[in-house]
C-alpha positions as CSV (number, residue, x, y, z in Angstrom):
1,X,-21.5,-46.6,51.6
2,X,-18.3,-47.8,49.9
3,X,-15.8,-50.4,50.3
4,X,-17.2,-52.7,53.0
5,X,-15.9,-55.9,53.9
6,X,-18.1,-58.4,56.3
7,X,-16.6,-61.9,57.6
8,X,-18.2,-63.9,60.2
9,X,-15.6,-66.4,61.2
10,X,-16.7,-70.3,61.8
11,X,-16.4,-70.5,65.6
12,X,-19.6,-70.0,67.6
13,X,-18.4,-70.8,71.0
14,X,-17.1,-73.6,73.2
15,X,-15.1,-71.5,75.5
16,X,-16.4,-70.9,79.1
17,X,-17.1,-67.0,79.5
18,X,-14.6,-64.9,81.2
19,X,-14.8,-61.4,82.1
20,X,-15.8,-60.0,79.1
21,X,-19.2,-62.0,79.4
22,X,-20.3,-64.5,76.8
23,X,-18.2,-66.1,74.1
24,X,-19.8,-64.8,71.0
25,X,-19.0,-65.9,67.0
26,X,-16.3,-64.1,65.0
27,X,-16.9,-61.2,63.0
28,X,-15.3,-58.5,61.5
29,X,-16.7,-55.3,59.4
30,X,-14.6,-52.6,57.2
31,X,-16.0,-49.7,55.7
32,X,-14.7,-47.0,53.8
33,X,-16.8,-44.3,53.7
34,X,-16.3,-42.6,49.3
35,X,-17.5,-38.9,51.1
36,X,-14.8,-39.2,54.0
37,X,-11.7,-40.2,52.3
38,X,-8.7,-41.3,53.6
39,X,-10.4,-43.3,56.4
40,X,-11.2,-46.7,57.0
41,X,-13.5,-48.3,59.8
42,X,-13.4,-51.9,61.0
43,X,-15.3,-53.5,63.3
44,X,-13.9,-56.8,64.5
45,X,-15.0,-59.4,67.0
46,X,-12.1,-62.2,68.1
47,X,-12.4,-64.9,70.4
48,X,-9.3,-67.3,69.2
49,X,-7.7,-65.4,66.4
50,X,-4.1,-64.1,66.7
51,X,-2.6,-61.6,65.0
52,X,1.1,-62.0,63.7
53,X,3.6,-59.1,63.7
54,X,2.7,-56.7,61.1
55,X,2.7,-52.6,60.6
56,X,-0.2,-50.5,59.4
57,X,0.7,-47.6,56.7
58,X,-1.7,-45.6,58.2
59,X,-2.8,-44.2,61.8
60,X,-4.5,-47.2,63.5
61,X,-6.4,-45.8,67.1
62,X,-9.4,-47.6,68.7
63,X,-11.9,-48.3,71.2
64,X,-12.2,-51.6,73.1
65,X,-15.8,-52.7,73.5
66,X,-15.8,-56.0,75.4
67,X,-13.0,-58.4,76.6
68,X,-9.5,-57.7,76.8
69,X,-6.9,-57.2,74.0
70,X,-3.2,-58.6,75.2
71,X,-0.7,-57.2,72.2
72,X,3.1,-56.0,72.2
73,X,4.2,-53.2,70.3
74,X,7.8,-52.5,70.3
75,X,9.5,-53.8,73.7
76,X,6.5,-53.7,75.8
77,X,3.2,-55.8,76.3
78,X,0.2,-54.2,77.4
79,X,-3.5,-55.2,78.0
80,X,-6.2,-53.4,77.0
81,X,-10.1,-53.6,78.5
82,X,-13.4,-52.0,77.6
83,X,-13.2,-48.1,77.2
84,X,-9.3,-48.3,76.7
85,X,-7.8,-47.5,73.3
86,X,-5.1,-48.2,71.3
87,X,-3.0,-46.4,69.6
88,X,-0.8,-47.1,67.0
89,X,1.5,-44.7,64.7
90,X,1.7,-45.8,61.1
91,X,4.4,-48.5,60.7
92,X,4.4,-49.5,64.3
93,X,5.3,-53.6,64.2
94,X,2.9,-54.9,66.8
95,X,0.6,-58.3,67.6
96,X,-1.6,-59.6,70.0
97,X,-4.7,-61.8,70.8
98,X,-7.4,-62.5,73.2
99,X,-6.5,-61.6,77.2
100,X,-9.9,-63.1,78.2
101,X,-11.6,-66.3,77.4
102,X,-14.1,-64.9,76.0
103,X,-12.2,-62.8,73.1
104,X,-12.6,-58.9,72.5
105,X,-14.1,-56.7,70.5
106,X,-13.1,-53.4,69.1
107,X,-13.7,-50.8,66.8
108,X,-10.7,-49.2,65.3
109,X,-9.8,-46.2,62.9
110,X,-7.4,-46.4,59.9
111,X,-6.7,-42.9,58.9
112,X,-3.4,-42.1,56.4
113,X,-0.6,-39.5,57.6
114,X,-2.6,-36.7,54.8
115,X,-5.9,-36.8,56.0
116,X,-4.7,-37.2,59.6
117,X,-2.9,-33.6,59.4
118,X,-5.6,-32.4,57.5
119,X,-8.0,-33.3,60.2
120,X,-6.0,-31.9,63.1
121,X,-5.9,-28.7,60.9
122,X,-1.8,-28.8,61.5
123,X,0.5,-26.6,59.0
124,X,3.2,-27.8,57.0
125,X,6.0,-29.7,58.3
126,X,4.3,-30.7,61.8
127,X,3.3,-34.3,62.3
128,X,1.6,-35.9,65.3
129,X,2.6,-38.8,67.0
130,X,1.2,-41.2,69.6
131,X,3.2,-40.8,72.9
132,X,2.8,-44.3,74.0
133,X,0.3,-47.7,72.7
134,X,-2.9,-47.5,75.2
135,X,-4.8,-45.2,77.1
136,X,-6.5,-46.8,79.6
137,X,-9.9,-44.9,79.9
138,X,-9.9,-41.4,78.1
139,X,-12.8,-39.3,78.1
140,X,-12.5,-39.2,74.3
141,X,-13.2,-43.1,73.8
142,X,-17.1,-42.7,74.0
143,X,-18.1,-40.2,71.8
144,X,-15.0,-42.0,69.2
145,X,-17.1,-45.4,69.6
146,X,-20.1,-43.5,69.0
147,X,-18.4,-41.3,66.2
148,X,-17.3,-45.2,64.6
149,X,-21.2,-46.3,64.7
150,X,-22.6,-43.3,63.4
151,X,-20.1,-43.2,60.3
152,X,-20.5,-47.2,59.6
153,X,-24.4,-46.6,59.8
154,X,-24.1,-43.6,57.5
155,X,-25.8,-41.7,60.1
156,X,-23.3,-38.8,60.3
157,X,-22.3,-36.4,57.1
158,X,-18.9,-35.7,55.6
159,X,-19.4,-32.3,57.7
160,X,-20.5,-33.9,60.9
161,X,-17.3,-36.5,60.9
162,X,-14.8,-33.9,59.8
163,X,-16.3,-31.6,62.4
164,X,-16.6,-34.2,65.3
165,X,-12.8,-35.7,64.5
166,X,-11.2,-31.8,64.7
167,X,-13.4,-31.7,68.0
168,X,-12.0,-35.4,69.2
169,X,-8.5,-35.8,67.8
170,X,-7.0,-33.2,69.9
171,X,-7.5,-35.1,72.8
172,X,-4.8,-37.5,71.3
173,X,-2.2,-35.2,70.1
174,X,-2.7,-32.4,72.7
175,X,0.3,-30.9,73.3
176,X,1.6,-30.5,69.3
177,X,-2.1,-29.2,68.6
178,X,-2.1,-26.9,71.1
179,X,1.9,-25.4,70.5
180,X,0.1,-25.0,66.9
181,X,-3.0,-23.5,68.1
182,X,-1.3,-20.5,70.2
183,X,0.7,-19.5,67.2
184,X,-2.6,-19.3,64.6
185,X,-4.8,-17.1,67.9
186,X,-3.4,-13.9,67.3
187,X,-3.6,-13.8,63.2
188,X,-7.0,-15.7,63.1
189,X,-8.9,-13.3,65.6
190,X,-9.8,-10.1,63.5
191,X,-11.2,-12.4,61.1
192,X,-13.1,-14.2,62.9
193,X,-16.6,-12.3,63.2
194,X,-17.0,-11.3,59.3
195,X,-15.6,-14.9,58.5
196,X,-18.4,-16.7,60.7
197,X,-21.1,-14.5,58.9
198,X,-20.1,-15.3,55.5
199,X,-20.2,-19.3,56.3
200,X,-23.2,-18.9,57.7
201,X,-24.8,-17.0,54.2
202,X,-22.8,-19.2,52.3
203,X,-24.5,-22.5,54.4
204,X,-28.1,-20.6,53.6
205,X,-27.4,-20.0,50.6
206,X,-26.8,-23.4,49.2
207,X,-28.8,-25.8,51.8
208,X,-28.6,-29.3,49.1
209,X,-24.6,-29.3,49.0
210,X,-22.7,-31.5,51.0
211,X,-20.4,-29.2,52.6
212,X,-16.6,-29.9,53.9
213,X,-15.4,-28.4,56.9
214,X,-12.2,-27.6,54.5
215,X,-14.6,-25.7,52.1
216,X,-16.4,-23.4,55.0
217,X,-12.8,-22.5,56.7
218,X,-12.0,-21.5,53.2
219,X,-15.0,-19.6,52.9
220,X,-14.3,-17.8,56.2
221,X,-10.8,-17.1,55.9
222,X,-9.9,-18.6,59.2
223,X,-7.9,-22.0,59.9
224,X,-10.3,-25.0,60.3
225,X,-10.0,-25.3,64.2
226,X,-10.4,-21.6,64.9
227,X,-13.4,-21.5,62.2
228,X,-15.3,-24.1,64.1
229,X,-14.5,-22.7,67.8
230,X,-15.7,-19.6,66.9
231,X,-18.7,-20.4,64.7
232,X,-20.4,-22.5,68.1
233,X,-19.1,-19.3,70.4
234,X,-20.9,-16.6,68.0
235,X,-23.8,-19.2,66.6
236,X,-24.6,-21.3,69.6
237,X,-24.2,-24.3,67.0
238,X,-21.6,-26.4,65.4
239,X,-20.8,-25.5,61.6
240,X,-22.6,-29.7,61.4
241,X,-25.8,-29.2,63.4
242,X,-26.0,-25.9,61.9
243,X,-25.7,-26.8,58.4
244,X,-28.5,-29.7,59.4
245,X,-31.1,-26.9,60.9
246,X,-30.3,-25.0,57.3
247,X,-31.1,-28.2,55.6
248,X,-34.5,-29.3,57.9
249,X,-35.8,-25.7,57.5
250,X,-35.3,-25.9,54.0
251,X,-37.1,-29.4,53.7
252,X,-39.7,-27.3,55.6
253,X,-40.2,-25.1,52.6
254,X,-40.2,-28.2,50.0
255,X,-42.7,-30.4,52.1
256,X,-45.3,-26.7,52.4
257,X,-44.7,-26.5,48.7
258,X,-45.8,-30.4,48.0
259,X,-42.6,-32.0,47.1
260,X,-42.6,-35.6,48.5
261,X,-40.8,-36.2,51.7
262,X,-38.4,-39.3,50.2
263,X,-37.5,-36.5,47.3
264,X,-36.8,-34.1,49.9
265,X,-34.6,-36.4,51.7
266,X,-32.7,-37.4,48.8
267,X,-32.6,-33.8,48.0
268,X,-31.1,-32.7,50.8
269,X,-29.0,-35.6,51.5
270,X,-30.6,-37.2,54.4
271,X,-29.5,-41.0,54.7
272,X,-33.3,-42.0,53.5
273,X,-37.0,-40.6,54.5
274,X,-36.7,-42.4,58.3
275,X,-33.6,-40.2,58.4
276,X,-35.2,-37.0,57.9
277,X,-38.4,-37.5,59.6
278,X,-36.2,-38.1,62.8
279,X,-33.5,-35.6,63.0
280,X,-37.2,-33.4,61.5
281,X,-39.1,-34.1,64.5
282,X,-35.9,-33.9,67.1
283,X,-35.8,-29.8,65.6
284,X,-39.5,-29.0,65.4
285,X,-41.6,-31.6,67.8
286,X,-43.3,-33.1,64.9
287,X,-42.7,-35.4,61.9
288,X,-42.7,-34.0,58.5
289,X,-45.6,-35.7,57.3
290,X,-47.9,-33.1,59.2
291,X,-46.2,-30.5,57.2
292,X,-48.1,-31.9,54.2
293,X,-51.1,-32.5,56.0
294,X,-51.6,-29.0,56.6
C-alpha cells in the first residue's frame, strides 16, 4: 500500500448535529500509493479543528462528503458542502474550518506539478491552473470520490488510476486541455488504428505485467489521451478494463491447468483471491473456483 498515515483525533462528540447530520470523532487517513507516484490521498474527518494559513507544494483538489468546509483562499471566503470541491493550485496560501456544527469531511488529492502534466498528457511548457477555489457540484466529483476509495482500498491498478484520472482531470482544466487536444488530432489520427492493434498484442502478450498508460501510448505511437479515446472507440473497452479481461482470461487458463487460485491472483496481480474471484465472476457469471471443479 505505501506510506499511510491514520490519526483518530480525541473528540467523540458534544456538539449538537447540524446539517451535516451527526457529530462524529476525528479522523484523518493519508496514503501514498508506491505504484501511482507522485500522488497522495487523505482522508480527513473534522468537527473542531482549524487549519492555519499555509500552501501546499503540490496540486490539492477534493471532494466534500458531509458538512460544510468555510476556508479563504486569497481575498475571498467561500463555503463548501457535500459534492462541492475544492481546488487549490500548488502554493495557494489558504485556511479554514468547520461551517457546520457538526464538522466535515473530505477526501482530497495531493498531486505534484510533474505527475499532474503527465496525467493531463500536456506537452512541454503548458501548465494547468485552477480558475477559481470551489466548484459547487461538478459532475466529475462522484466518480473522483469513488476514484479516492478505490485507490485507498487498493481496489484500482496503476493502469486503472492513470486511465480514470486522464478520463476525469479534463473536467478541471478544460479549456487548456482541449486548446492542446485540437493541435495533437490531425498528427495522431493516421496512427491511430495500427497503434490500437499493437497495444492490444502487446496487453496479450504479456497478461502478468502491471502496465502504465505511459508504457501502452508508447507502444502505440499515439499521445496518451488520443491512445485511450481511440482504444474504447475501436475496442469497445478502456485500455484498464481491457487489460483486466486479458488478465481474467488468462487466470482462466492457469485455474484449467491446476494452479491455485491465491497463486493466480498474486500472479496476475489481483489485490488477493476475494479480488479475483469477484471482478472473475462480474466477467464470466461464475466464480473461479468452478473452473477447478471441472
Amino acid at each position: 500500500m505505501g506510506v499511510v498515515l491514520d490519526n483518530r483525533a480525541n473528540r467523540a462528540g458534544g456538539v449538537p448535529a447540524g446539517v451535516g447530520g451527526p457529530v462524529l470523532p476525528e479522523a484523518t487517513r493519508y496514503v501514498r500509493r508506491p505504484d501511482v507516484s507522485g500522488v497522495g490521498l487523505l482522508r480527513a474527518r473534522f468537527t473542531t479543528f482549524e487549519f492555519g494559513s499555509h500552501a501546499h507544494a503540490e496540486y490539492a483538489f477534493g471532494v466534500m462528503e458531509r458538512g460544510a468546509l468555510v476556508f479563504r483562499a486569497g481575498r475571498h471566503e467561500h463555503r463548501a458542502e457535500p459534492g462541492a470541491m475544492v481546488l487549490l493550485d500548488p502554493e495557494t496560501p489558504h485556511r479554514g474550518g468547520a461551517g457546520d456544527p457538526s464538522g466535515y469531511a473530505y477526501r482530497m488529492f495531493y498531486i505534484d506539478a510533474a505527475t499532474l502534466h503527465r496525467l493531463l498528457d500536456l506537452p512541454e511548457g503548458r501548465w494547468p491552473s485552477f480558475h477559481r477555489p470551489l466548484l459547487a457540484g461538478p459532475p466529475v466529483a462522484p466518480a473522483l470520490l469513488r476514484l479516492h476509495l478505490g485507490l485507498e482500498r487498493g481496489a484500482v491498478s496503476r493502469l486503472g488510476a492513470e486511465s480514470a484520472f486522464l478520463t476525469l482531470l479534463p473536467a478541471l482544466f478544460r479549456g487548456l486541455v482541449e486548446a492542446v487536444e485540437r493541435d495533437r488530432a490531425a498528427t495522431d489520427q493516421a496512427r491511430a488504428v495500427p497503434g490500437v492493434r499493437r497495444a492490444r498484442e502487446y496487453l496479450e502478450a504479456v497478461p502478468e505485467r502491471d502496465h502504465s498508460l505511459d508504457e501502452l501510448a508508447a507502444v502505440a505511437g499515439l499521445s496518451r489521451r488520443h491512445f485511450t479515446r481511440c482504444f474504447r472507440t475501436q475496442v469497445g473497452l478502456s485500455p484498464s478494463e481491457y487489460a483486466t479481461q486479458v488478465k481474467l482470461r488468462h487466470a482462466w487458463r492457469l485455474l484449467e491447468a491446476g494452479e491455485p487460485a491465491a497463486d493466480v491472483a498474486t500472479r496476475l496481480g489481483f489485490a488477493d483471491q476475494s479480488h479475483l474471484n469477484r471482478r472473475f465472476k462480474r466477467v464470466f457469471g461464475f466464480p473461479p473456483g468452478q473452473i477447478r471443479a471441472r
